[in-house]
C-alpha positions as CSV (number, residue, x, y, z in Angstrom):
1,X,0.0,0.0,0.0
2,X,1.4,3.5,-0.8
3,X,0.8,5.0,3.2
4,X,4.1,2.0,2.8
5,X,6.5,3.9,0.7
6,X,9.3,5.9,1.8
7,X,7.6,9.6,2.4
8,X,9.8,12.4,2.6
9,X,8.9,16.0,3.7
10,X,9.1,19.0,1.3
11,X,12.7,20.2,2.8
12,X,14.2,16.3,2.8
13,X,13.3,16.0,-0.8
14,X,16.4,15.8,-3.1
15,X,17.0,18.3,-6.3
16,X,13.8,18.3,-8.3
17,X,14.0,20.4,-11.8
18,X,11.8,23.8,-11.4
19,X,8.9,21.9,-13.7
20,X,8.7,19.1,-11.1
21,X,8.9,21.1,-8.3
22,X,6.1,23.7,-9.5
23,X,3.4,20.3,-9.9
24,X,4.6,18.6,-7.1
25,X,5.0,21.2,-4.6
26,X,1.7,23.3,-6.0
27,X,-0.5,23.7,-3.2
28,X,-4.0,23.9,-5.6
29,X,-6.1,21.9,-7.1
30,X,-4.8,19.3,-9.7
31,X,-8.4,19.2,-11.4
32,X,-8.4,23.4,-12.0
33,X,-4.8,23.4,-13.2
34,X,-5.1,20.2,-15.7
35,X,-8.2,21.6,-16.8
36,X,-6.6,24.8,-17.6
37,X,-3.9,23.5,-19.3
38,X,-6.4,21.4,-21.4
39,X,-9.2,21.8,-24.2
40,X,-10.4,18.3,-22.6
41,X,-10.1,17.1,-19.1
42,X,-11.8,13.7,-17.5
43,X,-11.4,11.3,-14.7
44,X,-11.1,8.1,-15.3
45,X,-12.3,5.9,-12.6
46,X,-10.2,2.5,-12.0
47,X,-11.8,1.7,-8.7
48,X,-13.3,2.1,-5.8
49,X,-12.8,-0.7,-3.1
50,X,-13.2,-1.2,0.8
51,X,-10.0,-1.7,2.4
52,X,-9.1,-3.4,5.9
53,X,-5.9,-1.4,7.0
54,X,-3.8,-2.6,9.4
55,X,-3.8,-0.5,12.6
56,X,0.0,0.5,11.9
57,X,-1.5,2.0,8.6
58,X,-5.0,3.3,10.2
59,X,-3.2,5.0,13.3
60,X,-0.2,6.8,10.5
61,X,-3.1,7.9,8.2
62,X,-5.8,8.7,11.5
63,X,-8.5,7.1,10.1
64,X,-10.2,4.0,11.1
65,X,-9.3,0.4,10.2
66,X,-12.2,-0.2,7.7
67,X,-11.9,2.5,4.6
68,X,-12.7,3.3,1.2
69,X,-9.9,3.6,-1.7
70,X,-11.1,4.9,-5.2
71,X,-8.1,4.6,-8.1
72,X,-8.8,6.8,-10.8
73,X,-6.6,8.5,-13.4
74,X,-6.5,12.2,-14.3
75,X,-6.4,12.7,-18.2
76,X,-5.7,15.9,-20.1
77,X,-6.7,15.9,-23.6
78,X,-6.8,11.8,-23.6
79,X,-3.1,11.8,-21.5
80,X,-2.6,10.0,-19.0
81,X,-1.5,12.6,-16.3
82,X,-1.9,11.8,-13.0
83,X,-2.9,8.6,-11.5
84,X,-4.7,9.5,-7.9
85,X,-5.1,7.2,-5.1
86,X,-7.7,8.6,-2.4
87,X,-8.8,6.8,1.1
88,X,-11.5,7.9,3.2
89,X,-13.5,6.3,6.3
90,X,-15.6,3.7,4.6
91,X,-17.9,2.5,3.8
92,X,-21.0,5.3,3.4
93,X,-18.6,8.6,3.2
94,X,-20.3,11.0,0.5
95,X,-17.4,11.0,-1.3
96,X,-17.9,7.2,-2.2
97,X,-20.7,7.8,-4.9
98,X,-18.1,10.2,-6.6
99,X,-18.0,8.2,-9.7
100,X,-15.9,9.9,-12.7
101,X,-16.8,12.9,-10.9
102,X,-13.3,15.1,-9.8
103,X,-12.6,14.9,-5.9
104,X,-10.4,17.6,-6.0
105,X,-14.0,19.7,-6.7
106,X,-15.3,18.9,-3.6
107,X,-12.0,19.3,-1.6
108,X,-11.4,23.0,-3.1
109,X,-14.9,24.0,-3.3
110,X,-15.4,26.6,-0.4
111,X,-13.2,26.0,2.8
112,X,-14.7,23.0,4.6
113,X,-11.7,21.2,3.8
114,X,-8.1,21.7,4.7
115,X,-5.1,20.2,2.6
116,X,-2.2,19.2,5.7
117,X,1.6,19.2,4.9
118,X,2.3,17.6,1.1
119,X,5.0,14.4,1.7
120,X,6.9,13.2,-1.5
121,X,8.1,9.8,-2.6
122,X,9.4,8.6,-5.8
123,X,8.2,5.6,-6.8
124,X,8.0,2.9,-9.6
125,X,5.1,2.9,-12.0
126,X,5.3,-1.0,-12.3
127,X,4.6,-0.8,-8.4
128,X,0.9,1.2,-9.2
129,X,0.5,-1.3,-12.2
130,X,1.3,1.8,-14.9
131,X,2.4,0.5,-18.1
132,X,5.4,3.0,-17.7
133,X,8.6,0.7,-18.6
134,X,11.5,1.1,-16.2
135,X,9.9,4.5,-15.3
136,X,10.6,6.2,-12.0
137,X,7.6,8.4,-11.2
138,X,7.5,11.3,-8.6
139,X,4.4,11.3,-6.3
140,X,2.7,13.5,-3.2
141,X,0.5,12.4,-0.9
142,X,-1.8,14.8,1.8
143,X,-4.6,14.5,3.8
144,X,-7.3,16.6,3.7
145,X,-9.0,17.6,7.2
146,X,-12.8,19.3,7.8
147,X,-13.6,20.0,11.3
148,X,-15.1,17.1,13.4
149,X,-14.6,14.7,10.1
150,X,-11.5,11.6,9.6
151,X,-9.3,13.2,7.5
152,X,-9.3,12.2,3.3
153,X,-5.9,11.3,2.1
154,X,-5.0,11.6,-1.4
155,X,-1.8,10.1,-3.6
156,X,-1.2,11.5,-6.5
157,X,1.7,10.1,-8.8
158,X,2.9,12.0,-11.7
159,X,2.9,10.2,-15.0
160,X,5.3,11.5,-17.7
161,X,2.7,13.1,-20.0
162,X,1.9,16.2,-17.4
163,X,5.7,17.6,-17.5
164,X,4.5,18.4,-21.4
165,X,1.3,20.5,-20.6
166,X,3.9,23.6,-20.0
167,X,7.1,24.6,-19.5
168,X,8.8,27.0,-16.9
């Protein structure tokens, strides 16, 4: 699981060119800024699965054992551009019947919701099952915290086709 990998905090992370660092570090919404670098934007839903976590997992993410993850892939124009991992406590959170729809509406829509510290890992995209060959992809995870709610974490892994949507 990808609350697993090696996380490192924005100042531990190693030299990152000023494209990567701009997605990566880029406090907003990936939705608004795909879909403004686009003509066509979508999500792509891979799945949305109940999870048991163990309680290492549950007590480093702060959310209970039994929780929802939903897989989908961000695509500008028909590329492949992010692939998003998001957990939330499960089963019958509002965000479950989300569909294609984009999270990132809901989580920047007004300020219910409150994006915590970003964490960065690089990681393989054989290890998310990306058809990437011998690709090494940089990813961010975050949680996302409303007052009185479990927090929603989301993982977002960069896929090679975003670093072409501008330029620095």
């Amino acid at each position: 699981m990808w609350s697993d990998w090696q996380w490192m905090s924005t100042a531990q992370v190693p030299a990152l060119t000023a494209l990567e660092r701009d997605w990566l570090l880029g406090q907003g919404s990936m939705t608004a800024r795909l879909k403004s670098r686009s003509t066509q934007f979508r999500v792509q839903l891979l799945g949305v699965d109940d999870l048991s976590l163990s309680p290492h997992q549950a007590q480093w993410l702060g959310l209970p054992t039994d929780v929802t993850e939903r897989t989908v892939l961000l695509l500008a124009d028909e590329a492949p551009c992010i692939f998003a991992k998001s957990l939330w406590a499960g089963p019958g959170h509002p965000f479950s019947g989300l569909g294609e729809q984009p999270l990132g509406e809901k989580l920047f829509d007004g300020d219910q919701w409150r994006r915590g510290g970003i964490q960065i890992a690089k990681v393989r995209a054989a290890e998310l099952g990306l058809d990437f060959p011998d690709t090494s992809l940089w990813a961010r995870c975050s949680a996302f915290k409303a007052e009185g709610k479990p927090p929603v974490w989301v993982m977002e892994a960069f896929l090679p086709p975003i670093y072409r949507l501008d330029t620095l």
